[in-house]
VOKOL-36880 format. One record per residue (C-alpha): chain; x negated, y, z. Coordinates in pm, whole numbers, plus 50000, padded with zeros to 5 digits. Example, Ala and Ser with C-alpha at 12.3 -4.5 7.8 and 13.67 -1.06 7.14 Angstrom:
REM VOKOL-36880
R | chaine | x | y | z
R | A | 48770 | 49550 | 50780
R | A | 48633 | 49894 | 50714
//
This chain:
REM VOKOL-36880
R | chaine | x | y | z
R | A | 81442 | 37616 | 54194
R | A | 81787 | 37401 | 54214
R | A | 81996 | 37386 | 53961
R | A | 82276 | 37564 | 54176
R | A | 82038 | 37847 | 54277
R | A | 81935 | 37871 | 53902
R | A | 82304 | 37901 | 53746
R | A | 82385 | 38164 | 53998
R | A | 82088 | 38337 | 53977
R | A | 82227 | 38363 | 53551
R | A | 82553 | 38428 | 53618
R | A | 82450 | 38724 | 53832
R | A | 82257 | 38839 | 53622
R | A | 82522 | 38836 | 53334
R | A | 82767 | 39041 | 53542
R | A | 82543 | 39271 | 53622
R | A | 82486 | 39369 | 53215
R | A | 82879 | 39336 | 53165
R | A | 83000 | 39619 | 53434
R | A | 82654 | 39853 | 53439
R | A | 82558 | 39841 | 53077
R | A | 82891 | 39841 | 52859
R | A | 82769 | 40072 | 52597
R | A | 82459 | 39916 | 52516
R | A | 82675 | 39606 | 52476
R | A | 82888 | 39727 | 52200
R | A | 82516 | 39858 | 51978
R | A | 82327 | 39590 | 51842
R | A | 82608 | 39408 | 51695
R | A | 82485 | 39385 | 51341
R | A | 82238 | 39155 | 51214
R | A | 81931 | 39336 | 51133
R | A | 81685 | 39240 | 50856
R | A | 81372 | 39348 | 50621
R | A | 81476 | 39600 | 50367
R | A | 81271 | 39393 | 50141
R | A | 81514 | 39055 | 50213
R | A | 81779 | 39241 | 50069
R | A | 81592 | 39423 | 49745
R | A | 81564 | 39724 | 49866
R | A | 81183 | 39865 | 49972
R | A | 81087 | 40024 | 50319
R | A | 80892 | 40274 | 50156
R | A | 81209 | 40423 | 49994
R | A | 81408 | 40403 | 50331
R | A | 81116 | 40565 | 50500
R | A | 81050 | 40862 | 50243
R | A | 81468 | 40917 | 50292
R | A | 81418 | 40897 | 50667
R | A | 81116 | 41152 | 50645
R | A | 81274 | 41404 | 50389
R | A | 81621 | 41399 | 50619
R | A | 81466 | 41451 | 50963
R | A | 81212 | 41739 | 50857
R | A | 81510 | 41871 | 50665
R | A | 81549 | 42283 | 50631
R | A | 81921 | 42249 | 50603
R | A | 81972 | 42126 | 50993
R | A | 81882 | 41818 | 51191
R | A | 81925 | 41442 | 51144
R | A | 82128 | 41274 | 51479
R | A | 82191 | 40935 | 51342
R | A | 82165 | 40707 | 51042
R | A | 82239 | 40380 | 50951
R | A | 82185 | 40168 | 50646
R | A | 82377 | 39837 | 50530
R | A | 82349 | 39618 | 50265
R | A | 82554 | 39279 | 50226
R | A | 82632 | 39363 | 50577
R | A | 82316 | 39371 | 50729
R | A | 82090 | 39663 | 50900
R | A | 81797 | 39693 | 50622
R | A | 81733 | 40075 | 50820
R | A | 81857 | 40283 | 51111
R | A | 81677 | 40579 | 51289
R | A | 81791 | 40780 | 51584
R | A | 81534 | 41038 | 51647
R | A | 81465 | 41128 | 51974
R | A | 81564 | 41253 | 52243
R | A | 81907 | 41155 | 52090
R | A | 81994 | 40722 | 52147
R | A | 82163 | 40452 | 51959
R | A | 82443 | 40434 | 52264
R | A | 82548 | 40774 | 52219
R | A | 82865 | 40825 | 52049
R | A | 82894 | 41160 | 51825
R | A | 83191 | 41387 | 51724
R | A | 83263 | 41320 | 51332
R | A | 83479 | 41596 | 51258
R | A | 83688 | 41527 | 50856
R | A | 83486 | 41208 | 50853
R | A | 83782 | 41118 | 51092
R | A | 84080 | 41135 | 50836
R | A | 83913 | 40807 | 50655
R | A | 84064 | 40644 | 50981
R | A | 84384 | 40811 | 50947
R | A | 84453 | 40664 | 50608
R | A | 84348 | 40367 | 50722
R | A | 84600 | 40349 | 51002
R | A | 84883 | 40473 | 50806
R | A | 84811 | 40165 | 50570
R | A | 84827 | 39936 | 50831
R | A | 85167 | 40044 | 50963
R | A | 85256 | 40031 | 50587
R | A | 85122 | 39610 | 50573
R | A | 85359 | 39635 | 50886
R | A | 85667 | 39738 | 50710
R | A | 85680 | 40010 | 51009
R | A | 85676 | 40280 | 50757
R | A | 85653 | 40350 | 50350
R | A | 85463 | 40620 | 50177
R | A | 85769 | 40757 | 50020
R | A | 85933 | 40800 | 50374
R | A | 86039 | 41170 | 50373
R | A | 85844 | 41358 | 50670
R | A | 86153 | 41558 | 50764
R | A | 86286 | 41188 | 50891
R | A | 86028 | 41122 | 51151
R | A | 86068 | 41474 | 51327
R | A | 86477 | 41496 | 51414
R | A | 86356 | 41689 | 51760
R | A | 86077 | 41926 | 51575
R | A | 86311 | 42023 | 51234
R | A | 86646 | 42084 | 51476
R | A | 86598 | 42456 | 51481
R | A | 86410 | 42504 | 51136
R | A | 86586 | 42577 | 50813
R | A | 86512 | 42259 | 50609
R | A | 86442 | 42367 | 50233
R | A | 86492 | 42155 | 49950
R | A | 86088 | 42143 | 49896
R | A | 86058 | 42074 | 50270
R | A | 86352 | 41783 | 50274
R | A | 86148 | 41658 | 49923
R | A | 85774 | 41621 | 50140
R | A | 85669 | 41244 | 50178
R | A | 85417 | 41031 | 50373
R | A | 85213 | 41005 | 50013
R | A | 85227 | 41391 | 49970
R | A | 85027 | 41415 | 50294
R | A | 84809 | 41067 | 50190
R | A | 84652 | 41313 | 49905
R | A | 84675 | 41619 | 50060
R | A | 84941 | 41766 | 49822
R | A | 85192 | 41927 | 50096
R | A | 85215 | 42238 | 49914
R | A | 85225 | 42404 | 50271
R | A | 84969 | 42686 | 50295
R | A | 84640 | 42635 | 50468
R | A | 84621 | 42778 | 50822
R | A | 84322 | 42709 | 50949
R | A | 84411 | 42942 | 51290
R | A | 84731 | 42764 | 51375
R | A | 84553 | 42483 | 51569
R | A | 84434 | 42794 | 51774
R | A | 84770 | 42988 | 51796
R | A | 85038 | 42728 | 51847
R | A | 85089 | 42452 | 52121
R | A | 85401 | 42342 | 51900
R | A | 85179 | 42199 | 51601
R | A | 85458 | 41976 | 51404
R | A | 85711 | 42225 | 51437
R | A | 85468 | 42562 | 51354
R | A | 85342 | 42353 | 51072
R | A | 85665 | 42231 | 50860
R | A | 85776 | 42620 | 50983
R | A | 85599 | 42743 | 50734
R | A | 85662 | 42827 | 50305
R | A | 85670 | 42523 | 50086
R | A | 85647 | 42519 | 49741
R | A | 85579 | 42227 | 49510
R | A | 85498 | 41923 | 49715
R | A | 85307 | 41652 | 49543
R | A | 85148 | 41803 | 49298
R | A | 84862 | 42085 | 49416
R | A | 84599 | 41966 | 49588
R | A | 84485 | 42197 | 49921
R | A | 84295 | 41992 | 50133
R | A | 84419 | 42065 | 50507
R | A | 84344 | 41902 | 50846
R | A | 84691 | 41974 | 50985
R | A | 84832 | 41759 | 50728
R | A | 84614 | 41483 | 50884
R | A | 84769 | 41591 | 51230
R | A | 85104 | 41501 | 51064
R | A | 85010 | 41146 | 50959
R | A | 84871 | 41091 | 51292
R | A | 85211 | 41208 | 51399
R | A | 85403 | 40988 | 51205
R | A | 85196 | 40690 | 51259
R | A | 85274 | 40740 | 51633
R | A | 85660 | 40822 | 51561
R | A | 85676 | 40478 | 51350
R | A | 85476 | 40219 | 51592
R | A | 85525 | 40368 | 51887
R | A | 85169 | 40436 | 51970
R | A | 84894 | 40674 | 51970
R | A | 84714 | 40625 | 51622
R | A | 84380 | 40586 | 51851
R | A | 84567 | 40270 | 52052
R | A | 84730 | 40110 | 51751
R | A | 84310 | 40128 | 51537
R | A | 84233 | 39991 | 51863
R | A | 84460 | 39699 | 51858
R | A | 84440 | 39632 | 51531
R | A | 84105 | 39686 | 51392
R | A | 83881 | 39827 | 51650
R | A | 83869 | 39556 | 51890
R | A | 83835 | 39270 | 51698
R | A | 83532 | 39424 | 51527
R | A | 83401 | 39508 | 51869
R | A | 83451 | 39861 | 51867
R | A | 83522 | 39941 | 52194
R | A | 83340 | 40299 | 52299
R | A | 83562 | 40486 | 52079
R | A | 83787 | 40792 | 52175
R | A | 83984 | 41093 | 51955
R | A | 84063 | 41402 | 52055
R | A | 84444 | 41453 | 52138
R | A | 84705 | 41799 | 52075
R | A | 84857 | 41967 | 52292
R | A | 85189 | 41779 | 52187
R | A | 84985 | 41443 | 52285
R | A | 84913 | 41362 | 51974
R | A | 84550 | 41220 | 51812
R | A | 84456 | 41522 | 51613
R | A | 84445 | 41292 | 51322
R | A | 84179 | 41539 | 51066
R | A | 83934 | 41574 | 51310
R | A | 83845 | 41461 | 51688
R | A | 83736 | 41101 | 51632
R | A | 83394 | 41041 | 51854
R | A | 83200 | 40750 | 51783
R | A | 82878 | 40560 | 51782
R | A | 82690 | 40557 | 51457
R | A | 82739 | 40202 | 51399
R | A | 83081 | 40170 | 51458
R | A | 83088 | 40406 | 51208
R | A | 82887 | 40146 | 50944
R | A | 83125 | 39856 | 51038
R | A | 83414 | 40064 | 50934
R | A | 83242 | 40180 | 50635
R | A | 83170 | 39765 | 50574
R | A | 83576 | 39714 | 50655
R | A | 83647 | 39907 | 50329
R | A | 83385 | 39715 | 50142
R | A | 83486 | 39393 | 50245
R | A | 83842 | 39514 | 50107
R | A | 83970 | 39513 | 50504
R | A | 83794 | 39199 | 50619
R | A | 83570 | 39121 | 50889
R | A | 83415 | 38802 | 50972
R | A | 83651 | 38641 | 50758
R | A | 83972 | 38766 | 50889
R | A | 84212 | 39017 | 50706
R | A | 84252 | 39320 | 50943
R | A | 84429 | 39523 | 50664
R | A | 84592 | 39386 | 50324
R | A | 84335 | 39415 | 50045
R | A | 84587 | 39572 | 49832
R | A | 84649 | 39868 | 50085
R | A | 84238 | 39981 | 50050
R | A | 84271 | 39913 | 49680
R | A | 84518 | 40174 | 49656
R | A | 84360 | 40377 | 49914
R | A | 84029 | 40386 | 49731
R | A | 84212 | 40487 | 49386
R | A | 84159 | 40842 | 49297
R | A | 84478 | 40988 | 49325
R | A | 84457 | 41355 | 49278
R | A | 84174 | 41572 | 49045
R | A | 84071 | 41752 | 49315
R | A | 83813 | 42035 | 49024
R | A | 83507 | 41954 | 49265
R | A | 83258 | 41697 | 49253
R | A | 83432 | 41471 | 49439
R | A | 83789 | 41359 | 49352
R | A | 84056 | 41211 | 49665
R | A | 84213 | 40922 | 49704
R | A | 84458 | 40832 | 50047
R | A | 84232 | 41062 | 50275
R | A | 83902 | 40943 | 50114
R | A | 83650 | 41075 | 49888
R | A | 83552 | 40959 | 49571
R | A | 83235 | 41107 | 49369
R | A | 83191 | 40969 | 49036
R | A | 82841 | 41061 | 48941
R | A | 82717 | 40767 | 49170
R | A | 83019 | 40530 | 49204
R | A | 83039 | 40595 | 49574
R | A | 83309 | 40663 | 49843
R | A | 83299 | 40860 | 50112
R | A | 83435 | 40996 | 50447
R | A | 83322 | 41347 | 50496
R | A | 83321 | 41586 | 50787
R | A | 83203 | 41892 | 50879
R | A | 82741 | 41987 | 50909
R | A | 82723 | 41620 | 50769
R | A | 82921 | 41356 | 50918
R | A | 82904 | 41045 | 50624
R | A | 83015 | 40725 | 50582
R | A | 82901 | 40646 | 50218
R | A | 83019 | 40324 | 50074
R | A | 82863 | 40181 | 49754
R | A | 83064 | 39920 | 49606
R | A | 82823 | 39876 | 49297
R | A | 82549 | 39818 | 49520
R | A | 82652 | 39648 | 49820
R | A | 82553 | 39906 | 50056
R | A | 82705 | 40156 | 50371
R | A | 82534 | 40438 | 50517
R | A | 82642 | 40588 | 50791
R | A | 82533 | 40935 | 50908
R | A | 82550 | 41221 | 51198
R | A | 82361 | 41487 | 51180
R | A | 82437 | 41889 | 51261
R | A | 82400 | 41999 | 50858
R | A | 82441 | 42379 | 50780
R | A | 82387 | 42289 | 50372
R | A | 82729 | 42205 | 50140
R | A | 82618 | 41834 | 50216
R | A | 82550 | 41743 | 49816
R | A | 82219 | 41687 | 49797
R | A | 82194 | 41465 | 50117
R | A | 82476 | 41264 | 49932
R | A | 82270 | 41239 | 49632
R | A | 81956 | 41178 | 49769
R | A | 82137 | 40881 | 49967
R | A | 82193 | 40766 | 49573
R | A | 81828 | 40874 | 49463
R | A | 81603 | 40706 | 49735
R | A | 81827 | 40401 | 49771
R | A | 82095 | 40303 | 49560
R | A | 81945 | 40358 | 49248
R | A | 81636 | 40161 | 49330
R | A | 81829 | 39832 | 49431
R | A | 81683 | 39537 | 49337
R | A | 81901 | 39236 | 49281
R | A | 81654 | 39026 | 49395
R | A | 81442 | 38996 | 49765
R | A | 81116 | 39160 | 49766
R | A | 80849 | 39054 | 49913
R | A | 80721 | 39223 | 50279
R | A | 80432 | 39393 | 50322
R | A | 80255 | 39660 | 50514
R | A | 80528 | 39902 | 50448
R | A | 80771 | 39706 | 50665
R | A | 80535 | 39667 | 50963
R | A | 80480 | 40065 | 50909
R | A | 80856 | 40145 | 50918
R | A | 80917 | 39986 | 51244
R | A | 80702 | 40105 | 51469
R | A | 80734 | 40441 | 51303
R | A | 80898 | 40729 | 51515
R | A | 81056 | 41000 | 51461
R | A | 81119 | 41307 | 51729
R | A | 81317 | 41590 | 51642
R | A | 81093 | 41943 | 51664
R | A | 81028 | 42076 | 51945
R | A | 80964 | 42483 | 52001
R | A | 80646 | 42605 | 51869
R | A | 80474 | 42814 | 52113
R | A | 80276 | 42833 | 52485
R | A | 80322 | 42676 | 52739
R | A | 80338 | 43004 | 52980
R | A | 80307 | 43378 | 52984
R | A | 80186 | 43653 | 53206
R | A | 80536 | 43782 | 53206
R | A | 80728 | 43498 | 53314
R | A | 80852 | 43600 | 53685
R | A | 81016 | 43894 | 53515
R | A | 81250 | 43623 | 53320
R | A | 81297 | 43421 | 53635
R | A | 81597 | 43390 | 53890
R | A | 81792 | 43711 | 53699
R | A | 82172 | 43592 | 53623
R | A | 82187 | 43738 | 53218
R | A | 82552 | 43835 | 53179
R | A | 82686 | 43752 | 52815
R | A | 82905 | 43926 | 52544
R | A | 83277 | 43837 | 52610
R | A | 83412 | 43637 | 52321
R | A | 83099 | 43467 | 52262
R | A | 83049 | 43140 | 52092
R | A | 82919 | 42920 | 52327
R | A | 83191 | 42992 | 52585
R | A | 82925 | 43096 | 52837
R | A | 82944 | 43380 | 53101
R | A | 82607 | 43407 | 53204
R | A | 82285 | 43203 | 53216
R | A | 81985 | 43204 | 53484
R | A | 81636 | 43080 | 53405
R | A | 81449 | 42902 | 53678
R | A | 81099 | 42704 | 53684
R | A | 81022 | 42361 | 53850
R | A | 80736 | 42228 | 53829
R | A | 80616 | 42240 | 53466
R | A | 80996 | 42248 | 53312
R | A | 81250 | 42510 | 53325
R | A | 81591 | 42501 | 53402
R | A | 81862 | 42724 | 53252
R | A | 82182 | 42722 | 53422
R | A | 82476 | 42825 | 53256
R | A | 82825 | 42959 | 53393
R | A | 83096 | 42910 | 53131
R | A | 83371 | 43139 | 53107
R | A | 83548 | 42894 | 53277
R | A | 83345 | 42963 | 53560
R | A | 83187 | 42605 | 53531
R | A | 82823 | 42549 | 53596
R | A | 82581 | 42314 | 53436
R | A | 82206 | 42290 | 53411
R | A | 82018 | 42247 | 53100
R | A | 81639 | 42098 | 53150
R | A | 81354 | 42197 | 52930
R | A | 80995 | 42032 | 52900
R | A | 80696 | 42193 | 52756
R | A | 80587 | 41986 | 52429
R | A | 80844 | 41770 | 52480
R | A | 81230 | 41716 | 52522
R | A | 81356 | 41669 | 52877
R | A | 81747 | 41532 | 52963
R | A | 82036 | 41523 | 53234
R | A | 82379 | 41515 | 53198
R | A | 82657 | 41707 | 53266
R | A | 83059 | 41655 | 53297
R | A | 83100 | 42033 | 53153
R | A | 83196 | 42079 | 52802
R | A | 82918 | 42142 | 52576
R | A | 83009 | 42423 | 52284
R | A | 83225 | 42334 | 51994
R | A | 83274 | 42489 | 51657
R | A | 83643 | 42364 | 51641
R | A | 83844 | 42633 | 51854
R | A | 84178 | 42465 | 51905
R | A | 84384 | 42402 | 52226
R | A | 84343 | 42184 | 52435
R | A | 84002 | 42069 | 52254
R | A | 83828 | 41794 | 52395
R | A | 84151 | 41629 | 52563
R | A | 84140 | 41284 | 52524
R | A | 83737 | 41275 | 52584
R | A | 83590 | 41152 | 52841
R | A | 83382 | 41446 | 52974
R | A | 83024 | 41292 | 53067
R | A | 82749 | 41446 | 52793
R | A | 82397 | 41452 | 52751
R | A | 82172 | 41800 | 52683
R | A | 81822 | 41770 | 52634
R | A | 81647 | 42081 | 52597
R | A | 81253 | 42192 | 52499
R | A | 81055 | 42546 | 52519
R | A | 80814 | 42745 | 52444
R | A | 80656 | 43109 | 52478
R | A | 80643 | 43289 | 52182
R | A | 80489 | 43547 | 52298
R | A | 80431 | 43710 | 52685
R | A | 80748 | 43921 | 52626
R | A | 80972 | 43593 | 52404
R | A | 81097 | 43258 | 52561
R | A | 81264 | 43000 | 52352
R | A | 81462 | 42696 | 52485
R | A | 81592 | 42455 | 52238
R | A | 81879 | 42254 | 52374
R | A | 82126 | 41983 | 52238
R | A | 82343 | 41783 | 52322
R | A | 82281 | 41449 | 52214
R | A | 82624 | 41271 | 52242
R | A | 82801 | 41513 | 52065
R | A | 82682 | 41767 | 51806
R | A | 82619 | 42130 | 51977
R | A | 82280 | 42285 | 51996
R | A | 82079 | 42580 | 51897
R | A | 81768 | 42806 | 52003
R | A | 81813 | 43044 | 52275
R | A | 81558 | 43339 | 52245
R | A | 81479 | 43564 | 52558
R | A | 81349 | 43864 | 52474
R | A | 81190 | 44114 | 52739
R | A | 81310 | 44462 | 52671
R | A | 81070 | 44807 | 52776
R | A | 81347 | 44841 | 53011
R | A | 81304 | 44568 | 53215
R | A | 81632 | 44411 | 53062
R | A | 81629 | 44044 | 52916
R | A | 81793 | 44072 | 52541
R | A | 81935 | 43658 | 52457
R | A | 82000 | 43517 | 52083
R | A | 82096 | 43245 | 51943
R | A | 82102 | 43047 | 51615
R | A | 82329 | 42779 | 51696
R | A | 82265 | 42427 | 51501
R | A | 82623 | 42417 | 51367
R | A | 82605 | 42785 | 51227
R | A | 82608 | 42749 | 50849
R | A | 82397 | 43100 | 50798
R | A | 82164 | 42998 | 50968
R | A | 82159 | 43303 | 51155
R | A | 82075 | 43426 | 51508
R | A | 82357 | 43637 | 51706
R | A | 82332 | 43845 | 52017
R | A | 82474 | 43747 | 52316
R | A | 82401 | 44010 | 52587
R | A | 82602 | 44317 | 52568
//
């Protein structure tokens, strides 16, 4: 072969992985290494990876382990993939505080700025108190606004600034309520101050040069990033943010925020009377010396200063999340070793070991299965999954459920016998978080894999999730005497753990 026909041949070939494949390109980033080269044993990351996926409490998406910067673990159990970004809920207001520090390095704002100042359009037609006209950026940092916690008003208003400063204030500063609208606000005023949507200006200044580039965040109906919730990311972007804050705001040797901004943002600042104390929207629990963004069923980055280490986890939880925190502490940190350890059969073991998330007990077919087949089920108004109806179909050896939405949208779910079966879908999956306009500012491609099995001639389960965001659950079909098909469903994000009725 020439040398012409040879470079071509390359450069072709690199195009074609730059336009087809740009999420894979963004994964992979990190250096990866033994466990043992960096004192810590694969035995102990295996026996955490084992107790977390075969956990009662919900089921493991992602996780990620650093130390000294370095992959020592990671595990993605199937059918969910490395590419695939997830929805991390609170774990999102870790970003906020660091973009409001950034725009402080910037001298575009200061934490004693009083909020009433950024709003002039929102506050014209409110009666500004003296508490209100008192309420500063650094009130909001440690979630001291002394404004009342409305969890509904994401779900009531389209006017979230104004509804929110709207409302009683008493005592600003000094009681802690933790609140995601308060986030909302700092997102707010980080746009009203740079001139750019908080997502943009992490983009510009921190994102991109750590090659963070699938990244999106949920946006108001004001246009706004929704700041305490919303961000959607891959797992490991997740771990290089958690390294940013270890590395006191460097990466690969260049300052992308002042050291002295996440030394004050790691600082407890208020007692919070829970395990876990606050500093500027980040958590601090003293037992094991380790810091922590936290959202809702699990969504972690843990950062151990003392030990060198980041671990970065999505998962759909339906426990309090403590004792996955301290068993993070338990089966890894404590056991650091300062010095490498030599390899051995355990490493080999941990990499090829796989892990697959359960699939639905049961057969593989009943004697009463055309009497579940090609019959549109219509659901209970009001339900939680947003669907109208749902039809169950069989082709070949899967089945396919196809579900209407009550915004008369239509997607298919695909479910393999024994095994998990995918396809996509540019329909919105179901989402715990019931505010308006939810999922603007997402790109709307996702992924649903989905299992089943007979549990008897008269019960069908599918299992279905969707695997680049968090949603999922068990749907049971149960044949009635009547000839009528009863559905339940005990969704993955449902903290009781509990199965609910759809059909009416």
């Amino acid at each position: 072969m020439n040398g012409k026909k040879h470079l071509t041949i390359h450069l072709l070939l690199l195009l074609f992985l730059i336009t087809v494949n740009p999420v894979c390109a963004q994964i992979n980033d990190l250096e990866r290494v033994s466990p043992e080269s960096q004192g810590i044993s694969s035995s102990d990351i295996e026996e955490l990876f084992d107790e977390m996926v075969h956990s009662k409490d919900g089921e493991l998406h992602g996780i990620m382990i650093l130390r000294n910067g370095k992959v020592i673990g990671e595990l993605h159990p199937k059918p969910i993939l490395a590419k695939e970004s997830h929805t991390i809920y609170s774990a999102s207001k870790t970003f906020v505080g660091i973009a409001v520090g950034l725009a402080v390095d910037e001298q575009k704002l200061k934490i004693t700025d009083r909020v009433v100042s950024f709003f002039p359009d929102e506050i014209r037609t409110i009666s500004i108190s003296k508490e209100l006209a008192k309420l500063t950026v650094r009130d909001l940092l440690v979630m001291c606004s002394g404004i009342k916690r409305d969890w509904q008003l994401r779900s009531k208003e389209t006017e979230w600034i104004k509804a929110f400063l709207s409302k009683e204030i008493k005592n600003p500063g000094e009681t802690f309520e933790y609140d995601s609208m308060v986030s909302y606000l700092l997102s707010a005023i980080v746009q009203r101050a740079t001139g750019m949507k908080m997502l943009d200006y992490l983009k510009a200044r921190i994102f991109t040069p750590m090659h963070i580039t699938e990244v999106e965040w949920e946006e108001s109906p004001e246009g706004i990033n929704t700041g305490g919730w919303g961000l959607y990311m891959q797992v490991e972007s997740m771990a290089k943010v958690g390294q940013l804050l270890l590395d006191k705001g460097k990466w690969n040797g260049k300052q992308l925020i002042s050291e002295k901004w996440i030394n004050e943002m790691m600082k407890v600042h208020k007692k919070t009377g829970m395990v876990s104390n606050f500093g500027y929207h980040i958590w601090y629990q003293e037992k094991t010396k380790t810091y922590r963004a936290d959202g809702a069923f699990g969504q972690y980055i843990i950062i151990s200063p003392k030990t060198k280490m980041v671990v970065a986890i999505t998962q759909a939880n339906r426990g309090k999340g403590l004792k996955e925190q301290l068993m993070v502490y338990d089966k890894l940190m404590s056991r650091v070793s300062d010095t490498p350890l030599k390899e051995g059969k355990a490493y080999k073991h941990l990499i090829k070991k796989s892990y697959t998330l359960p699939i639905v007990d049961g057969k593989g077919k009943s004697s009463n299965k055309e009497k579940f087949f090609g019959k549109e089920i219509t659901l209970k108004n009001g339900n939680t999954l947003d669907w109208k109806s749902v039809q169950i179909n069989k082709k070949g050896k899967q089945l396919q459920l196809t579900v209407t939405t009550t915004e008369n949208e239509q997607y298919t779910i695909k479910a393999g016998y024994k095994k998990w079966v995918g396809t996509s879908t540019n329909v919105c999956p179901p989402y715990s978080i019931r505010a308006n306009d939810r999922f603007k500012g997402i790109h709307r491609h996702f992924n649903v894999s989905g299992c089943y099995g007979w549990k008897a001639n008269d019960e069908l389960t599918i299992r279905y999730l969707f695997t680049n965001w968090i949603s999922g659950g068990d749907l049971t079909f149960h044949l009635k005497e009547d000839g009528k098909i009863e559905v339940t469903v005990r969704e993955n994000t449902n903290t009781k753990n509990e199965s609910v009725k759809l059909t009416k």
